[in-house]
N, C-alpha and C positions, 0 to 999 in steps of 0.2 A: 872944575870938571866940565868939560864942554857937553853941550846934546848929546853928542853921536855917542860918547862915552857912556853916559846915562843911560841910552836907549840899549845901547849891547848890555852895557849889565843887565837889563830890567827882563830881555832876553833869553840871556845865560839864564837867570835866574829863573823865571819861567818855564824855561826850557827845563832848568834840572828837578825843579819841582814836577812835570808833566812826568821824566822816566823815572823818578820816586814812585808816583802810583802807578803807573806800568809796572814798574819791576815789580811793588807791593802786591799789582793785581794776581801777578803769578802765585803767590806766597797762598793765598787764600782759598778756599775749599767750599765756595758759593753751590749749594746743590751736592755734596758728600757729607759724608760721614764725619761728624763732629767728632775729636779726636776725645778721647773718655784720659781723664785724670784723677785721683785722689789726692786732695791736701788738706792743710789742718786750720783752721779759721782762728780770726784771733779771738775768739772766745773759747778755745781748743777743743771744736768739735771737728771730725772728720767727716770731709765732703768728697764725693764723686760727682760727676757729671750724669755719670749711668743713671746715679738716684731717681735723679727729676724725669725720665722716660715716662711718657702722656702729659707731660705739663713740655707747654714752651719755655725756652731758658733764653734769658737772655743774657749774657754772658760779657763781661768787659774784663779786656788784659789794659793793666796799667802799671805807670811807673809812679815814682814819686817828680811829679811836676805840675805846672801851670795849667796846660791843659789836660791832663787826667784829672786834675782837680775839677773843673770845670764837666768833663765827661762823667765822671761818679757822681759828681753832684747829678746830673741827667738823670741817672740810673736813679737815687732817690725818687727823685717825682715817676722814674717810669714802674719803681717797686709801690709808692702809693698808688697810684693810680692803677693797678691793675690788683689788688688787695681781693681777696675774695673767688679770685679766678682761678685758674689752671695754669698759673706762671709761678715762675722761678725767676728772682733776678740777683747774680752771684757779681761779684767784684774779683780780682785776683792781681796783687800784687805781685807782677810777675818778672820781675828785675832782683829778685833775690834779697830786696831791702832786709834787714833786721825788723824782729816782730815791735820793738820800740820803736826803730825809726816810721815806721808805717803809722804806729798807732800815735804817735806826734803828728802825722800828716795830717791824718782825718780830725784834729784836734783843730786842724786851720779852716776845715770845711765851714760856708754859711749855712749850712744843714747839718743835724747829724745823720749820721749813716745807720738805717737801721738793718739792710739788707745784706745777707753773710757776706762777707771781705773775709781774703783767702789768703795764705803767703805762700808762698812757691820760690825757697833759698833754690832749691835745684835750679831754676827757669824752667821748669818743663812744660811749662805752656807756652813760653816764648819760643820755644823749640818745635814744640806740636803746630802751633798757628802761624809758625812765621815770622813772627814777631820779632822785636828790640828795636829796631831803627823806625817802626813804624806804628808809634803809640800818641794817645790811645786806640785801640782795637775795641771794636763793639760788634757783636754777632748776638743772631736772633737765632735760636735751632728748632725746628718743629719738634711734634712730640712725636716721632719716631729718632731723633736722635742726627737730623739733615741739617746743617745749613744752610739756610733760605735767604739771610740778608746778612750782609755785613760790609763795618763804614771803620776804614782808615783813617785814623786823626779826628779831629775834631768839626774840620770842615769840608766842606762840598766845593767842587770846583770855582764854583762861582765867592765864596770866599764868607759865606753864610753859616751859622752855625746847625750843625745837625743835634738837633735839641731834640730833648724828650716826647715831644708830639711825636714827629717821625717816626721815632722806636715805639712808640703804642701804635701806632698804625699800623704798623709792622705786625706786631702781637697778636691786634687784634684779625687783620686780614688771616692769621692761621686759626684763630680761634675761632673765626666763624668755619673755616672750612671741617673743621674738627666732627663728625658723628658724635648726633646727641643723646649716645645711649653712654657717651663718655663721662 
């Protein structure tokens, strides 16, 4: 394969990865109304979004792969690390997996999962956010029920991981704006 060949792929490549997150960025509701869903956890408790209203949620759509493996793991450290506070950190298998295939997955995690993980057979979260071609999905919601941040995949332009710091940063930047009669 000569240079010139090399370099147009690297290109193409680039290129399609740039109107991946364009078109993604359309998908997303940065600053509206977090879309409200009920599902059943896999310890079969029924969860809504509504519920957690005054707590920040932090919220991840995922599939069974490599990097949602990697992104849940995240969401661990960003569920300990905010322990004690006014957050919420929900998981949602949102590719419709089977509630064994799921619960085989979290079985390969280097952490366990102690934060609710959701199944969603319908996708209606994938549906609701946008999602399927663009996972994992992580969103932070104020506690009025807003979307304030939210990270497409795993990494940031620059090809760095968007790790659990960030999302407590995140967290915490609403948390302090939060009235302390809350």
């Amino acid at each position: 394969m000569t240079q010139r060949t090399r370099l147009g792929l690297m290109l193409t490549s680039v290129l399609l990865c740039f109107l991946g997150v364009v078109q993604a960025g359309s998908f997303f509701k940065v600053g509206e109304a977090a879309p409200n869903f009920t599902l059943t956890a896999l310890d079969g408790q029924t969860v809504s979004l509504e519920q957690f209203k005054g707590k920040v949620v932090v919220l991840g759509l995922f599939h069974i792969c490599q990097p949602c493996l990697l992104q849940s793991t995240n969401l661990q450290k960003v569920f300990e690390a905010t322990q004690g506070k006014p957050v919420a950190v929900v998981g949602v298998n949102s590719s419709g997996d089977s509630q064994t295939d799921v619960g085989e997955f979290l079985q390969t995690f280097p952490v366990k999962v102690t934060y609710p993980y959701l199944l969603d057979p319908e996708q209606t979260t994938d549906k609701l956010y946008g999602g399927g071609k663009f996972i994992p999905n992580v969103y932070v919601i104020d506690q009025q029920g807003m979307i304030r941040w939210q990270r497409v995949g795993n990494f940031f332009t620059d090809g760095t991981l968007a790790g659990h710091e960030m999302i407590v940063k995140e967290v915490d930047k609403l948390l302090s704006s939060m009235p302390s009669s809350m």
